[in-house]
DRENMI-942012 format. One record per residue: x, y, z of N, C-alpha, C in turn; residue number from 1. Coordinates in steps of 0.2 Angstrom, whole numbers, plus 5000, padded with zeros to 4 digits. Example, Ala and Ser with C-alpha at 12.3 -4.5 7.8 and 13.67 -1.06 7.14 Angstrom:
BEGIN
ZAGU   n.u   n.v   n.w  ca.u  ca.v  ca.w   c.u   c.v   c.w   nr
ZAGU  5066  4972  5039  5062  4978  5039  5066  4984  5039    1
ZAGU  5064  4989  5035  5068  4995  5036  5064  5000  5039    2
This chain:
BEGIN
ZAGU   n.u   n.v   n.w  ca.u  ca.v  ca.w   c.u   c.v   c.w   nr
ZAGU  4723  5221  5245  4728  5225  5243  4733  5221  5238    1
ZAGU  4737  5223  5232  4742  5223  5227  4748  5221  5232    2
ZAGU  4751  5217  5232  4760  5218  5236  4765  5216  5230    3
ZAGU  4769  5218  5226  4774  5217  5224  4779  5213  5228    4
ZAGU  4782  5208  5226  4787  5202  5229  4794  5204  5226    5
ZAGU  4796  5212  5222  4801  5212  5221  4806  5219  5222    6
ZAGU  4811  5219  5222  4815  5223  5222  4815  5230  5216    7
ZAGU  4813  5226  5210  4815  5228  5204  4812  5236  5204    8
ZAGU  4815  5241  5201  4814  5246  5198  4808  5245  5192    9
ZAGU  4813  5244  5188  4807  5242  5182  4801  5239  5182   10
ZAGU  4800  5236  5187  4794  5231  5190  4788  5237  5191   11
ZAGU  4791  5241  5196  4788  5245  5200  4785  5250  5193   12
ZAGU  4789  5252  5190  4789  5257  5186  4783  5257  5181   13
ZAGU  4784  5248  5177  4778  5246  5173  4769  5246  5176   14
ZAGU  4772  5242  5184  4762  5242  5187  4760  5250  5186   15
ZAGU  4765  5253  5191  4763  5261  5191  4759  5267  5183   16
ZAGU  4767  5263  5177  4763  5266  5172  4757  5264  5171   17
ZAGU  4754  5258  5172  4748  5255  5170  4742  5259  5175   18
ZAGU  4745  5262  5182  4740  5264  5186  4738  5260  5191   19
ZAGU  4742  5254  5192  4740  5250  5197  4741  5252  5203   20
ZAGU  4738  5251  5208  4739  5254  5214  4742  5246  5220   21
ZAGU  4749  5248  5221  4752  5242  5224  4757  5246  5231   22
ZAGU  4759  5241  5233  4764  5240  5240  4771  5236  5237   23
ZAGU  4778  5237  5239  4781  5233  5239  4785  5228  5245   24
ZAGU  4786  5223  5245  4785  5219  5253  4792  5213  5248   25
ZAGU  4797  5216  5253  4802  5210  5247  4805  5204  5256   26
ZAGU  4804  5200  5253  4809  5195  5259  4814  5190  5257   27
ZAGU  4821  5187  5259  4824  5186  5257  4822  5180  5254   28
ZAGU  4827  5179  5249  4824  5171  5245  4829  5169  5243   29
ZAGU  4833  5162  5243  4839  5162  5240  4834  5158  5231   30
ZAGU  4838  5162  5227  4834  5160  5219  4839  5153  5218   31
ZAGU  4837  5150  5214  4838  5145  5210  4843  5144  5204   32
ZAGU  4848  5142  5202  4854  5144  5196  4853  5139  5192   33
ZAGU  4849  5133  5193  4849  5125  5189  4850  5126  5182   34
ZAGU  4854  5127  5179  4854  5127  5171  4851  5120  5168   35
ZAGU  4852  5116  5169  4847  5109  5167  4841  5110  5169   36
ZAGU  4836  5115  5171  4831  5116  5171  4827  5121  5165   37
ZAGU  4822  5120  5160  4821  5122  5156  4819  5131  5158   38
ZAGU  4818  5137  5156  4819  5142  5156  4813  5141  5160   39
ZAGU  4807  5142  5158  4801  5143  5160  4799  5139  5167   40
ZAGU  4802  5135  5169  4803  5131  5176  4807  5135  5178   41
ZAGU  4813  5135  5178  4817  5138  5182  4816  5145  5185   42
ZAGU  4813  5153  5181  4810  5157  5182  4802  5155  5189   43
ZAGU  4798  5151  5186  4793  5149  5190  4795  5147  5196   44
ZAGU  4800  5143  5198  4800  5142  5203  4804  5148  5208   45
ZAGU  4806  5150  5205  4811  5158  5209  4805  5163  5209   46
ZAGU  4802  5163  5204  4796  5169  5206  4792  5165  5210   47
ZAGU  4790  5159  5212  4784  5155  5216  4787  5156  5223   48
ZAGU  4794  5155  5223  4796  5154  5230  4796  5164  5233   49
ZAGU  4796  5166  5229  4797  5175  5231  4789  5178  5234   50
ZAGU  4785  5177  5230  4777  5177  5230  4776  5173  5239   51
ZAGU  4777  5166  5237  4777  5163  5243  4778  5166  5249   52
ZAGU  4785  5168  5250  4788  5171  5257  4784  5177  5259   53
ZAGU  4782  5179  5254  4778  5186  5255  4769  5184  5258   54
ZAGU  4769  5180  5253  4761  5178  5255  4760  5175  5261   55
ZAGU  4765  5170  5266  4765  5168  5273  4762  5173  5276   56
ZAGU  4765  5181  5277  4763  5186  5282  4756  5188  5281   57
ZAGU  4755  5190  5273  4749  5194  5269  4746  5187  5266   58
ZAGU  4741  5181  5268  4737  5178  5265  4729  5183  5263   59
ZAGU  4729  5188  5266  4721  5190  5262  4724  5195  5257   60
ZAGU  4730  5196  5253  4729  5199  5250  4735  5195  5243   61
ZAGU  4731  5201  5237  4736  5196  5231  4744  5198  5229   62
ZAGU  4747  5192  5230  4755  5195  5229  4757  5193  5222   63
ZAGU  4762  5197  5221  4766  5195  5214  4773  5196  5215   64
ZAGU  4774  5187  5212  4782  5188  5214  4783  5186  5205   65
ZAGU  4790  5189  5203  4793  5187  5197  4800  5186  5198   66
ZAGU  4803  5183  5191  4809  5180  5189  4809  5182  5183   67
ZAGU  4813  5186  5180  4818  5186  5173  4824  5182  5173   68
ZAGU  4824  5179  5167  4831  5178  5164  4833  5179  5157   69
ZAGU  4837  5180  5157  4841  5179  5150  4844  5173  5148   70
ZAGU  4842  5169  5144  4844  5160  5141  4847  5161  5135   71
ZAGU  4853  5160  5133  4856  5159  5127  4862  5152  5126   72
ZAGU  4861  5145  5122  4862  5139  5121  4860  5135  5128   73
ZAGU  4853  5137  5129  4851  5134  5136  4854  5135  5144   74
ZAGU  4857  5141  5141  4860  5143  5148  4859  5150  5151   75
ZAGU  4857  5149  5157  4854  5155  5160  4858  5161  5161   76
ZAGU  4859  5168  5161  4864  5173  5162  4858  5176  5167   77
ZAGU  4862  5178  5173  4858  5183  5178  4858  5189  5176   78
ZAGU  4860  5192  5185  4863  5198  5185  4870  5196  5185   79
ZAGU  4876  5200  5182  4885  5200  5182  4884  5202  5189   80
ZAGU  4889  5197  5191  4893  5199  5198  4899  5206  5197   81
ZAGU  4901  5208  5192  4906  5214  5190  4906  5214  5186   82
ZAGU  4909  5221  5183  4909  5221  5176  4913  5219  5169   83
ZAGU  4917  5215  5172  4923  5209  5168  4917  5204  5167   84
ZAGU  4913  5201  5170  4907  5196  5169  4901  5197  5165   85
ZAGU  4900  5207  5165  4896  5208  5162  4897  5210  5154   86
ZAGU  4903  5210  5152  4906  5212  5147  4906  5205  5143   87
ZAGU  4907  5199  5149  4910  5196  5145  4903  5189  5140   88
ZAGU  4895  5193  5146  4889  5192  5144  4887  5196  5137   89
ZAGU  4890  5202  5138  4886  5205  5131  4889  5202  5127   90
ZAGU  4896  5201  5125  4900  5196  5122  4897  5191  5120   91
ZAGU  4895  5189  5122  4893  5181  5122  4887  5185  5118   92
ZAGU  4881  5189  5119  4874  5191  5116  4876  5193  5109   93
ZAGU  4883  5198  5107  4881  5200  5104  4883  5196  5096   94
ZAGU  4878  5199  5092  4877  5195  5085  4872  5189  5086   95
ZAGU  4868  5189  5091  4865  5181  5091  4858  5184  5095   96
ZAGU  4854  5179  5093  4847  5180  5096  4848  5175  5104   97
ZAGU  4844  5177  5107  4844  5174  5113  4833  5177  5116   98
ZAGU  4834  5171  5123  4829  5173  5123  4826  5175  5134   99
ZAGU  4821  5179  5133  4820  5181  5138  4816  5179  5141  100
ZAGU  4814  5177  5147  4809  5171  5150  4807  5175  5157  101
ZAGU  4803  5177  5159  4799  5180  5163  4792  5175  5165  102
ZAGU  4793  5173  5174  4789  5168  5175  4785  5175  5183  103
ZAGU  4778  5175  5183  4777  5177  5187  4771  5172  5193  104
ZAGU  4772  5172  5200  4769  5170  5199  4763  5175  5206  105
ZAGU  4755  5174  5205  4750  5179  5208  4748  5173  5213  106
ZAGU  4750  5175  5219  4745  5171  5226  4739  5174  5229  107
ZAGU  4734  5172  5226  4729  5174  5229  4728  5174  5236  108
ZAGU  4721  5179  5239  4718  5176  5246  4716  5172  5245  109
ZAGU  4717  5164  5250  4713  5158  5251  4719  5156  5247  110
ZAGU  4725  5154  5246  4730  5151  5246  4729  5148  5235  111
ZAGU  4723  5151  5233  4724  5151  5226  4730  5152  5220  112
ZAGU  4732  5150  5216  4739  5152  5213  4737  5154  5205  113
ZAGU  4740  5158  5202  4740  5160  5196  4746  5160  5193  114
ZAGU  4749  5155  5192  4755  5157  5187  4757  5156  5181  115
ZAGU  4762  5161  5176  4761  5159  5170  4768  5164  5169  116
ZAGU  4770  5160  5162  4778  5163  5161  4777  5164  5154  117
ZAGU  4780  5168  5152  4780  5173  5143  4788  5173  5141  118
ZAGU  4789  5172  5137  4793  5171  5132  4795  5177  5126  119
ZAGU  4800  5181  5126  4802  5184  5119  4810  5182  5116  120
ZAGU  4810  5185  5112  4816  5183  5107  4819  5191  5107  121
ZAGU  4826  5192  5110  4830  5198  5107  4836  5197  5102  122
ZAGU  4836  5200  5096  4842  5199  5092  4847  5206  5094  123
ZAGU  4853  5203  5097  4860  5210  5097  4861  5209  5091  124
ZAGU  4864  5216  5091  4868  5218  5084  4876  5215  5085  125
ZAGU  4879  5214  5079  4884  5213  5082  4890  5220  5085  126
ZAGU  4893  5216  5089  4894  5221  5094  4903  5221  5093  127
ZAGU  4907  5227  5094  4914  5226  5094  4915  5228  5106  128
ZAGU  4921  5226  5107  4923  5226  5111  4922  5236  5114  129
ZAGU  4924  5239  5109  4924  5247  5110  4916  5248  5111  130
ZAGU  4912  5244  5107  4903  5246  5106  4901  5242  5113  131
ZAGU  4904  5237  5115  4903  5235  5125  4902  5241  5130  132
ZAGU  4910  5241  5127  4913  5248  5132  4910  5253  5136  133
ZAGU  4907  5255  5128  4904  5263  5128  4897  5261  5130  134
ZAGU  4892  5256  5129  4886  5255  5130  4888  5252  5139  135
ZAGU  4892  5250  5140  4892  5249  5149  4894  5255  5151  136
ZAGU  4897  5262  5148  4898  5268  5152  4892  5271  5152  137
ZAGU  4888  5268  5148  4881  5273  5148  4874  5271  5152  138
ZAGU  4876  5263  5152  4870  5260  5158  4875  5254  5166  139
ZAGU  4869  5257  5168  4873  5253  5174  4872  5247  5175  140
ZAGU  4876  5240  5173  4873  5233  5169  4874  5229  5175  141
ZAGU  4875  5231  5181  4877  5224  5187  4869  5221  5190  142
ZAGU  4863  5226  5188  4859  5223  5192  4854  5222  5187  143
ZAGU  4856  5221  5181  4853  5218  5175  4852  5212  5173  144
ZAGU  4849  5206  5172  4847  5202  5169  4853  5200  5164  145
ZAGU  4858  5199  5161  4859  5198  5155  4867  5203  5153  146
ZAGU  4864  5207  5159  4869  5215  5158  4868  5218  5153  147
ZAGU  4861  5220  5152  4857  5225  5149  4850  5225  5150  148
ZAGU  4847  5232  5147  4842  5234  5148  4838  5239  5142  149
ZAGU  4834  5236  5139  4831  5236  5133  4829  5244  5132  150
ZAGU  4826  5246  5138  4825  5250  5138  4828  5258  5140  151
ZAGU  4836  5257  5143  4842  5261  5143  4846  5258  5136  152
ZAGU  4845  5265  5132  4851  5265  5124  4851  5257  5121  153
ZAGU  4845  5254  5122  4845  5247  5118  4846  5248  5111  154
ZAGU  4845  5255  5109  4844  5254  5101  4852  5255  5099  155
ZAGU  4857  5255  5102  4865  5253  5103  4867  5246  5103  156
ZAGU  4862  5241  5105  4864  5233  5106  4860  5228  5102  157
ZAGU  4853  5231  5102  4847  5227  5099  4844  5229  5091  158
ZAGU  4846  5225  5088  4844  5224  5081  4835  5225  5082  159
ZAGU  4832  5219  5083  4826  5219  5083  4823  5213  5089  160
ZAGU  4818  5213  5092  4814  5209  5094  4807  5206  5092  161
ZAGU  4806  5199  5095  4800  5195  5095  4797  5193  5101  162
ZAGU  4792  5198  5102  4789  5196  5108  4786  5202  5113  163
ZAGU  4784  5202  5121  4782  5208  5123  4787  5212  5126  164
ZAGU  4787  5216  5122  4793  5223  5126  4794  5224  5133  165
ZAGU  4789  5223  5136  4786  5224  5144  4789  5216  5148  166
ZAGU  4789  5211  5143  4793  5204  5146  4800  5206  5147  167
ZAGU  4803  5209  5141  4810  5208  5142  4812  5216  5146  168
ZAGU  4807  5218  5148  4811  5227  5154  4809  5223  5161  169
ZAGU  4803  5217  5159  4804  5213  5166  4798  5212  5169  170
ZAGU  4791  5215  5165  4785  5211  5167  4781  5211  5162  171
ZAGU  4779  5206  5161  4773  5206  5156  4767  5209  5157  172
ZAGU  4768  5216  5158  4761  5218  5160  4756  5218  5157  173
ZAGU  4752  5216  5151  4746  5216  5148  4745  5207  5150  174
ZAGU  4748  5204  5150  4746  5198  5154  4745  5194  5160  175
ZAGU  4749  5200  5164  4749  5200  5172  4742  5203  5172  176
ZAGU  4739  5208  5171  4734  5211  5170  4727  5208  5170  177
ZAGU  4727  5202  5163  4723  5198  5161  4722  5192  5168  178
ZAGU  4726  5191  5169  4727  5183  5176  4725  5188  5181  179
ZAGU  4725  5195  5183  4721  5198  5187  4715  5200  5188  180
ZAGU  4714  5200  5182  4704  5203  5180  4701  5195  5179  181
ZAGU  4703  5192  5177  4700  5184  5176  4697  5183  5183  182
């Protein structure tokens, strides 16, 4: 059996568009905040530990745990703790390219691991404090990455992107796919 290791909406959303047939099994995990750790590390190790916790109970079957972040000047933005934090994140994003870092990791049965993390680049448009406003009255940005979501009213925030669409809504499904049929 497929176990998802996460919470995410979006998570669920993407395997299921592809037709996967999954379970989700989440256990607590206190995540990682190290900003001195590089993007693709620090994602891996929060999705390695979320995988983990799960795979202790279900060893004969494959888990998948993930990590999103948003990184801009090397530094990680989560989820906003409120929305003064989230405002004050789009702020910071807006007019400037940043990058989106998705680390997954697959626990096979028999203690096997597949991990692997993808990378894309999102450019915001420059943004006025009113163009915040109105795009935080229209998406709900507390349990966001970055405090946004590319695929609620992105064409409001997002100039243009480099990279897989599916990394920055939160899983790289065509390569999570690929590490599974391998």
């Amino acid at each position: 059996m497929l176990i998802l290791a996460s919470q995410s909406p979006r998570r669920r959303e993407l395997l299921a568009r592809e037709g996967v047939e999954f379970r989700v099994i989440v256990r607590d995990v206190e995540e990682e905040h190290d900003a001195s750790l590089p993007p693709e590390e620090l994602c891996a190790r929060n999705a390695a530990s979320k995988a983990a916790a799960v795979a202790q109970d279900y060893p004969d079957d494959i888990i998948i745990g993930a990590d999103t972040l948003v990184f801009i000047d090397g530094q990680p933005l989560g989820k906003p703790a409120d929305e003064a934090e989230a405002a004050r994140m789009l702020m910071t994003l807006q007019g400037r390219t940043h990058c989106v870092c998705t680390a997954v990791a697959v626990c096979m049965p028999g203690g096997e691991r597949r991990d692997f993390a993808e990378k894309s680049y999102v450019s915001f448009r420059p943004l006025s404090e009113g163009d915040i406003a109105h795009y935080m009255e229209l998406v709900h940005v507390l349990d966001k990455a970055g405090a946004y979501a590319i695929q609620e009213h992105g064409d409001l925030i997002i100039e243009k992107i480099e990279g897989d669409y599916d990394n920055i809504v939160g899983l790289p499904v065509s390569r999570l796919l690929r590490v599974l049929n391998a």
